[in-house]
Every structure is written in structure tokens, then in C-alpha cells.
C-alpha positions in Angstrom: 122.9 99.1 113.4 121.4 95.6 114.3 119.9 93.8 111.5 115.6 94.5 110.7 113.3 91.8 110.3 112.3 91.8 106.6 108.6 92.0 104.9 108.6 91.5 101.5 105.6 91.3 101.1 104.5 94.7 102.8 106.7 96.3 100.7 105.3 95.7 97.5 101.7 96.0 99.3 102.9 99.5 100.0 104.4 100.1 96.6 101.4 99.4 94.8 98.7 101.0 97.6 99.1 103.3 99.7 108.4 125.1 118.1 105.7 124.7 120.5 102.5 124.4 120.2 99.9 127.3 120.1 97.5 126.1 123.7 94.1 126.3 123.5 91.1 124.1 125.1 90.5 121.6 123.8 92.8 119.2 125.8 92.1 115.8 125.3 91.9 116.7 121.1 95.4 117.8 121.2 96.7 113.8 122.5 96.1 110.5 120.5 94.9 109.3 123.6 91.4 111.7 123.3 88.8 110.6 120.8 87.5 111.3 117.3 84.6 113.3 118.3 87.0 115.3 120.2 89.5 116.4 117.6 86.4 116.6 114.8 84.8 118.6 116.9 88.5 121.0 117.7 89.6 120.5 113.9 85.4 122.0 112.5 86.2 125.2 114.3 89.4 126.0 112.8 88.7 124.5 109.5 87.5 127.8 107.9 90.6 130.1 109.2 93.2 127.0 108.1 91.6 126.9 105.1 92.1 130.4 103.8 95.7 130.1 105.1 96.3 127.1 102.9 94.7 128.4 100.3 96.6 131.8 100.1 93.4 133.6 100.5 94.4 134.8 104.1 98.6 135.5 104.2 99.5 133.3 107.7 101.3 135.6 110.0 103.6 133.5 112.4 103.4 135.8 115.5 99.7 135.0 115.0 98.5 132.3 117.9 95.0 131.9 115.9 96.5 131.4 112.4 99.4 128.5 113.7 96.5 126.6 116.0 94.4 126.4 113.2 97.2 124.9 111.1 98.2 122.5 114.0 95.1 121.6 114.2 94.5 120.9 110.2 97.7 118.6 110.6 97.0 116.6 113.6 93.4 116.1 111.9 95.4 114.7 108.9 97.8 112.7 110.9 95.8 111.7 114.1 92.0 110.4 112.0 93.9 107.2 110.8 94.4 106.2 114.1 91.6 107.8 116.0 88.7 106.7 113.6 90.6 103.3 112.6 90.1 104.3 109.0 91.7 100.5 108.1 88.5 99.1 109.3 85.9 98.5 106.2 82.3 98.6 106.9 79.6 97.0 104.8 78.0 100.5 104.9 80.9 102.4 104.9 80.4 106.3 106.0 83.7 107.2 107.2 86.6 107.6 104.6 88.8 105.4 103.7 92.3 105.4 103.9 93.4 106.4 100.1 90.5 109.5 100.4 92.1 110.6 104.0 95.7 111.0 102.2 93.8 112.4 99.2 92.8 115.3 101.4 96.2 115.8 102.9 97.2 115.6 99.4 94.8 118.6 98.2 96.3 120.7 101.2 99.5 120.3 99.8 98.6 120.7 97.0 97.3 124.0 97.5 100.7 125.1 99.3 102.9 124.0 96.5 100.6 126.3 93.6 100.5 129.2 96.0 103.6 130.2 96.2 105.1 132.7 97.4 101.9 133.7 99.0 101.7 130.4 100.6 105.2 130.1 101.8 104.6 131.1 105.5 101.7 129.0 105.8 103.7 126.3 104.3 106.6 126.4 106.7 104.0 126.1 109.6 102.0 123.6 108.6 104.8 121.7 107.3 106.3 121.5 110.5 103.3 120.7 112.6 102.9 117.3 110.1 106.4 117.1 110.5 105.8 116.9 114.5 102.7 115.0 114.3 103.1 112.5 111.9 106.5 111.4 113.9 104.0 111.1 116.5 101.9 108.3 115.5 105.0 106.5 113.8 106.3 106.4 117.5 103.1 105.4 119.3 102.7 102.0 120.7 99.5 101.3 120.3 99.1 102.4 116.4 99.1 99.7 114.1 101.6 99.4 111.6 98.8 101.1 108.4 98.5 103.6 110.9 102.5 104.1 111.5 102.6 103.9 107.4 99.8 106.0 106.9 101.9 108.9 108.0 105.8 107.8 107.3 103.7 108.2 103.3 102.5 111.6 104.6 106.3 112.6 105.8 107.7 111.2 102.6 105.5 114.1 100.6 105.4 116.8 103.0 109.2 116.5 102.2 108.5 118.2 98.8 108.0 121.3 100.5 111.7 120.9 102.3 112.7 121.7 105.9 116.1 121.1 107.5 114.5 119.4 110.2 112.8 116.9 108.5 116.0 115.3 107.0 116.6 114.8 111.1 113.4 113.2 111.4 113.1 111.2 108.5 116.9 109.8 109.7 115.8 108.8 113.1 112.6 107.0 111.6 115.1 104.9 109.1 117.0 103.9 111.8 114.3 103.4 114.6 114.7 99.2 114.1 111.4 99.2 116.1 109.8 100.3 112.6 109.0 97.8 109.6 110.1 98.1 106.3 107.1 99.7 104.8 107.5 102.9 107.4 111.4 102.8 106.5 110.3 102.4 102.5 108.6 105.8 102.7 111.2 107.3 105.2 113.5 107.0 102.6 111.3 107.8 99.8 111.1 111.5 102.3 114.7 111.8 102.0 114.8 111.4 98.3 112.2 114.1 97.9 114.1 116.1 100.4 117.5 115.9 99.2 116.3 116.6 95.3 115.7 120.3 96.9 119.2 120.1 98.0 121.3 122.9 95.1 124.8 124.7 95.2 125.0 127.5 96.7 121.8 127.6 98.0 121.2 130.6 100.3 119.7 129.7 102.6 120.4 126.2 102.3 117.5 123.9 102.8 119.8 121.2 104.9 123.0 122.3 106.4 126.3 120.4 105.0 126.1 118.5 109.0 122.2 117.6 108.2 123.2 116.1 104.7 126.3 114.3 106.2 123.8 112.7 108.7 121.6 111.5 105.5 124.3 110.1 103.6 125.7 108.2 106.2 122.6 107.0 107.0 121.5 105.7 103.5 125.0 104.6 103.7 124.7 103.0 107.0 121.3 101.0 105.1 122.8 99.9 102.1 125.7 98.1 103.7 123.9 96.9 106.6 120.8 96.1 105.8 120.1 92.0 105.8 118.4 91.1 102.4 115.8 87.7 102.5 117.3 84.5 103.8 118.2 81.6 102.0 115.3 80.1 100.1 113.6 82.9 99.9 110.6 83.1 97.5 110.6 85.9 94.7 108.6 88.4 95.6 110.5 88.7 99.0 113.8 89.0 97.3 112.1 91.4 94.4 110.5 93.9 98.1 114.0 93.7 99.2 114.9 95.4 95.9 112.1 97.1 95.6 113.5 99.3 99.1 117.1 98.9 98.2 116.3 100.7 94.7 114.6 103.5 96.9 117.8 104.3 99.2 119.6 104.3 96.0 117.6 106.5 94.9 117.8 108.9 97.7 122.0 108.2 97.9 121.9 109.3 94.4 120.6 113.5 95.2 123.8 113.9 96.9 126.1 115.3 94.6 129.6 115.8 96.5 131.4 112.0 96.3 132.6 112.8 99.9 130.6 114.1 102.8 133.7 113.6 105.3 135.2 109.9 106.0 132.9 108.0 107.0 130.4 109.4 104.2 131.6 108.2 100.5 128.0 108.1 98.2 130.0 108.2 94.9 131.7 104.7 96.1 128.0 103.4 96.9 126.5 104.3 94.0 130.0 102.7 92.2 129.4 99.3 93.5 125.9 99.3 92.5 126.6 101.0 89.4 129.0 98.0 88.6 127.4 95.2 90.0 130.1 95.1 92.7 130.0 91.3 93.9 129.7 92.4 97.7 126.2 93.7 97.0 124.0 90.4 97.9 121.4 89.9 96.5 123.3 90.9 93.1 121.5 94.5 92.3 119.2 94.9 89.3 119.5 96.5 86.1 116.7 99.3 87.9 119.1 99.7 90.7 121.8 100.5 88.8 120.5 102.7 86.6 119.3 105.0 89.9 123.3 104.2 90.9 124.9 105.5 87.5 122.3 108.6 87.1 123.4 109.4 90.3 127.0 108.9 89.9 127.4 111.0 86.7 126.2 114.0 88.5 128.8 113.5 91.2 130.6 117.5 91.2 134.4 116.3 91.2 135.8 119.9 92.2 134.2 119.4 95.8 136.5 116.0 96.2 139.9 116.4 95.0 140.7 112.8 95.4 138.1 112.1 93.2 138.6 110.6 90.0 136.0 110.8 87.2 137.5 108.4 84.9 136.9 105.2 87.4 133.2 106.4 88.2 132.6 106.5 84.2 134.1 103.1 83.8 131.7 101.9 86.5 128.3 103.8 84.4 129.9 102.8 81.3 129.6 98.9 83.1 125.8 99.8 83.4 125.5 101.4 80.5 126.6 98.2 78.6 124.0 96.1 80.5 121.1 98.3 80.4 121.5 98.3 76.6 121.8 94.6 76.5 118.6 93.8 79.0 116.7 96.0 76.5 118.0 94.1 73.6 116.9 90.7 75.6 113.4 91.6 76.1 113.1 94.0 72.6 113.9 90.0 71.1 111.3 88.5 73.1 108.6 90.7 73.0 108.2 90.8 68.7 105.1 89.1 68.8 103.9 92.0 71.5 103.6 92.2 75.2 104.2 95.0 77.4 107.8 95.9 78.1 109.3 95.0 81.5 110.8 98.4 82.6 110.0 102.4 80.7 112.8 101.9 78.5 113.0 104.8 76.7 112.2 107.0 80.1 115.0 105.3 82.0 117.1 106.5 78.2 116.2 109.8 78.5 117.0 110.1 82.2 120.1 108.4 81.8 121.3 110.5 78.9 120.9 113.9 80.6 123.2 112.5 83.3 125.8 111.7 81.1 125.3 115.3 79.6 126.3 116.6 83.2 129.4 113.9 83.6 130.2 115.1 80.0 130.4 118.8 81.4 132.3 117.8 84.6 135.4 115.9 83.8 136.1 118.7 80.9 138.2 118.0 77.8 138.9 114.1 80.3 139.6 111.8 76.7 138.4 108.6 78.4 135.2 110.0 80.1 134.2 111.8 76.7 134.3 108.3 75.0 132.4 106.6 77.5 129.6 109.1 77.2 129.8 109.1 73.1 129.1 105.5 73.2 126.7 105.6 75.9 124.8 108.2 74.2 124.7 106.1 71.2 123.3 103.0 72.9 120.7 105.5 74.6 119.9 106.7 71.1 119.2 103.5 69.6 116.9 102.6 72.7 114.9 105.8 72.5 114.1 105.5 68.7 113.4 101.8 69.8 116.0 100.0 67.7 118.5 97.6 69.2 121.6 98.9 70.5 124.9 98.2 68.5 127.0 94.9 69.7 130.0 97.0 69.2 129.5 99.4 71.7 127.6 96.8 74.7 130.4 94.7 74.5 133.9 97.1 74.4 132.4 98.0 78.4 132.9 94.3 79.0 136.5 94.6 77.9 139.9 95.5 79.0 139.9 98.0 76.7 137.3 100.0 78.5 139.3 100.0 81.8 139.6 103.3 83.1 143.7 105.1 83.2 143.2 105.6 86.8 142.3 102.0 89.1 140.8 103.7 92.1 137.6 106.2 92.9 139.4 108.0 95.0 143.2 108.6 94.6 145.4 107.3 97.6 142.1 105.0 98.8 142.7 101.5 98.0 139.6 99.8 99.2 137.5 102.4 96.6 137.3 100.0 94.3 134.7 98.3 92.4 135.1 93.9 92.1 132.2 93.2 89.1 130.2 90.2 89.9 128.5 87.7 87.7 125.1 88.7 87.9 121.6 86.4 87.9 119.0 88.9 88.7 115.2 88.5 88.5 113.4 90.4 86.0 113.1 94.2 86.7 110.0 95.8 88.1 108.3 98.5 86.4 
């Protein structure tokens, strides 16, 4: 994949902010190259009937041509008004809405799907898929403007939470479209983390087929190594946006839970190097990244990879677990006199100790992975009662005796390896 142009600056902008068709008549409503009065004027006269399918009051039937045009229409309303009505445009008398109140009311739509259930669920797969189709179709138009295109890759990123196999396809071909900027591909990834959290075993049926989730992995794969970070010089807040959308396809890397998805696809050995500061991972990852890296990586399932070994992935969170513990110690000595703390400590703690819980679980009666975890869970202790972590146990995962038995991720493999750099990050985001 050729390299993208970065914007630093648009991602933290964006961090902090913001089947066919059923026909019917009005035409020119249906296309983004019709007007706003046009699709107001479609979208008021199947407002009521969408409405009560949203809202559970009406069960949607999906051999019903009234009941899917009235959700089409609904989701090209949601989709199409940021671009139809130029909603980025501020007035000094401003009637129309503004671009936070437009995803607010996609927001309460959703909203209403997610409570309803089940008595929503067929409504929800229709609609779902008709802001699926018509959100892609403003990311893709020329002559939208990039709010407009990131106006509705944030849309796709939440409809995601109500899952569909088709939309890990979509959100995949929108990461890799290099005609997009970084703020569409922020939320296209933030989609695919939402997605692929749905993702559980056995799952019947399963929300992405095992070909579907290849395609994501290899994808976030594809972005991680790939992707060119801020050039030489760069200021800090372009190197901290760079993070900022690393952390995110991370993040999404991290829901996968088999360490192999085929050759090509290896997310435990991903997560590894960020896990352990790996020194081909430029700029050097943060202590947030990793975190996101090891959290993943403990709830890799070893029995779906037999070449697998747990022991080197726990040396590699162990490696994280040492500097998290430390960076909180750093800033716990800084901040005496008060100040607000840099990162949600004790969140990231708690997060971090239920995935060594599940790492715990999965290697078994594994001697070296249970004492990685027992000291782990002891730094994670200290930091969620707030008290400094002991030396003792931040330092041993900086020695050789914490090296794992085995010296490989996965047995036979010899580039699966982890080569610790000497890190000089920037202070974490919150």
C-alpha cells in the first residue's frame, strides 16, 4: 500500500470534536446530486412509519417495501443533510443544525435500536445496512468535503456497534482507500474496533466469517507496518495525531483473539512488538499503546495456534507491565503537590488486570506465565489503591531473569521475535 499524506493536526481535531433499494418517486431525493428541499421533503413523509420501526412500536417486516423505504430514507437523511445542507457552514443566525446536533439525532436512532431489542432487531439489520450503503457513499463522493467524508466514516464507526458482516468489508476498503485522510481512516478503524469486539467463539451465526476477519487483520496489519509516521522535524502534536491513530488500530488489532489468522495474518506478533517497545516500531510507541498491545495480547486463545507460545507473549506484557508501573510512579512523584494525572491510571489497572486473569486461565498450570501475572497483578494492585509500585517487581522485567524458556512467539518462526528498543516517548494522552 503506498504511503498517506499525514494530518496531525485533523486527527486530534477529530479526537476531541466530532440489497437494493426499495424505488419510489422521489428521484432526484434518492442521489446527492438532488437538493435539501428534495430529500426533506421525501424523508417528512416517511418520518412517522420509520419512526415507529425504530422505536419498536411497529415490528419492521423485511418483505415490506413501505417499512425498508422509510428506513432508507431515515438513513440517507442522516447521511446525505451534512452534505446537502452544508451543515459545516455557521451562520450568525443560525437555523439549521449544526453538525454535533445532526450526529446527535443519528445517535438517538441508534440509540433506540440498541434498547429495543429483540423487538428492534429486524429494523436494526435494515437500517443498519442502508447507513452502511449510504454513508460509504458520501465518503466516496468527489465533491464532499472532507467534514462531510468524516461526518459519516464517525457514523460507520458507531453503526458498527450494532455488527454486520458486511461492514468489516466496508470499513476495510475505506482504511485502505489512500484517496481518504487520516481523520476518515481514524474512525474507519475506530468501526472495526467496535465491530470486531462483537466478534465471540463459537458464535452461531457468526457476526464476520473467519475470511471477513482475516481481511481485517491483515488490514490493520497491513496499517501498522506500513503506515509512514511524521517526517523528520516534526512538531509534537503531529507526532502525538500519529499516535493518537496508531493507538486506534491497536486497538482494533487487539479484538482478534486467534494469534494467527493464516500466514500472512500474525496479530499476536503485532501486538508483541508494540507490547515490548520493539525498536522497528518508529516513532517508539507509547506507554497508551502498549497497554491497548498487552491487553490484547493476554487474551490471545493459544489452543487455536499450536505454534504458539504463551510464555514469550507474557515476557513481552510482563516488558509493559514493568513500564506502565514505572510511568505511574514518574508522574505519582511529580504530581504531590496536585495536578491532574496524565493518563486514568487506575482504569488502564483494572483493564489490564482482567487481561492477565484471562492469560492466567490460558497457559494453565505454565510456571513462568503464572509468575509474570503474580507480579503484574501486584504492580496493578499498588496502582489501583494509588500507592507506588514495588522496585522489586518493575525492575526483574528488565532483567535476564525474566526472559521467557522459549525465544520465539511462534515455534519454528524465527523472525517472531521481539528486539526492545530504548524508548523516548512524549507524554501520554488521556
Amino acid at each position: 500500500m503506498a504511503s498517506h499524506t499525514f494530518r496531525g493536526r485533523l486527527v486530534l481535531g477529530l479526537a476531541l470534536s466530532v440489497a437494493a433499494l426499495a424505488p419510489w418517486s422521489a428521484a432526484r431525493a434518492q442521489s446527492l446530486s438532488g437538493g435539501m428541499n428534495e430529500l426533506e421533503d421525501a424523508w417528512r413523509k416517511h418520518r412517522s412509519t420509520a419512526q415507529q420501526l425504530l422505536r419498536g412500536m411497529t415490528a419492521a417486516e423485511p418483505g415490506d417495501k413501505s417499512h425498508v423505504a422509510a428506513l432508507d430514507m431515515e438513513a440517507r437523511y442522516l447521511t446525505y443533510r451534512v452534505y446537502l445542507d452544508h451543515l459545516e457552514v455557521r451562520e450568525e443566525k443560525q437555523t439549521r443544525p449544526t453538525l454535533e446536533k445532526a450526529f446527535r439525532d443519528f445517535d438517538a436512532d441508534l440509540g433506540y435500536l440498541e434498547k429495543g431489542k429483540p423487538g428492534t432487531q429486524a429494523a436494526a439489520d435494515i437500517f443498519r445496512d442502508k447507513v452502511r450503503l449510504h454513508a460509504k457513499e458520501v465518503i466516496d463522493f468527489e465533491k464532499a468535503k472532507p467534514v462531510h467524508k468524516l461526518f459519516n466514516a464517525r457514523i460507520l464507526a458507531e453503526i458498527a456497534k450494532l455488527g454486520q458482516g458486511q461492514l468489516a468489508d466496508t470499513l476495510v476498503e475505506v482504511l485502505k482507500d489512500e484517496k481518504q485522510n487520516d481523520g476518515v481512516r481514524y474512525y474507519a478503524l475506530r468501526g472495526l474496533r467496535n465491530l470486531l469486539a462483537l466478534v465471540q467463539p463459537m458464535q452461531m451465526p457468526p457476526i464476520v466469517t473467519k475470511d471477513q476477519e482475516t481481511k481485517c487483520a491483515e488490514a490493520l496489519i497491513d496499517f501498522l507496518e506500513k503506515k509512514e509516521g511524521p517526517t523528520k522535524g516534526a512538531s509534537r502534536e503531529e507526532i502525538d495525531g500519529f499516535r493518537v491513530l496508531r493507538r486506534e488500530a491497536v486497538r482494533a488489532l487487539a479484538q482478534i483473539h486467534s494469534p494467527s489468522l493464516g500466514e500472512k495474518a500474525r496479530p499476536a506478533l503485532v501486538l508483541a512488538r508494540f507490547a515490548g517497545a520493539d525498536e522497528r516500531i518508529q516513532p517508539e510507541p507509547r506507554i497508551d499503546e502498549r497497554v491497548e498491545a498487552a491487553i490484547g495480547l493476554a487474551r490471545m486463545q493459544s489452543t487455536q495456534d499450536k505454534q504458539y507460545q504463551p510464555d514469550y507473549a507474557a515476557n513481552q506484557i510482563g516488558r509493559s507491565l514493568g513500564a506502565f508501573g514505572q510511568k505511574f510512579n514518574d508522574e505519582k512523584a511529580k504530581k504531590e503537590g496536585g495536578g491532574d494525572p496524565s493518563r486514568p491510571w487506575k482504569i488502564d489497572a483494572y483493564r489490564f488486570n482482567e487481561a492477565l486473569n484471562a492469560l492466567k486461565t490460558d497457559s494453565g498450570k505454565d510456571a513462568y506465565v503464572a509468575g509474570v501475572v503474580d507480579r503484574g497483578a501486584r504492580i496493578l494492585g499498588a496502582v489501583m489503591r494509588g500507592d507506588q509500585p514495588n522496585a522489586d517487581d518493575l525492575n526483574w522485567f528488565t532483567t535476564p531473569e525474566s526472559d521467557a524458556p522459549n525465544k520465539e512467539l511462534f515455534k519454528g518462526v524465527t523472525d517472531s521475535v521481539v528486539k526492545p528498543g530504548k524508548p523516548a516517548e512524549a507524554p501520554a494522552e488521556k
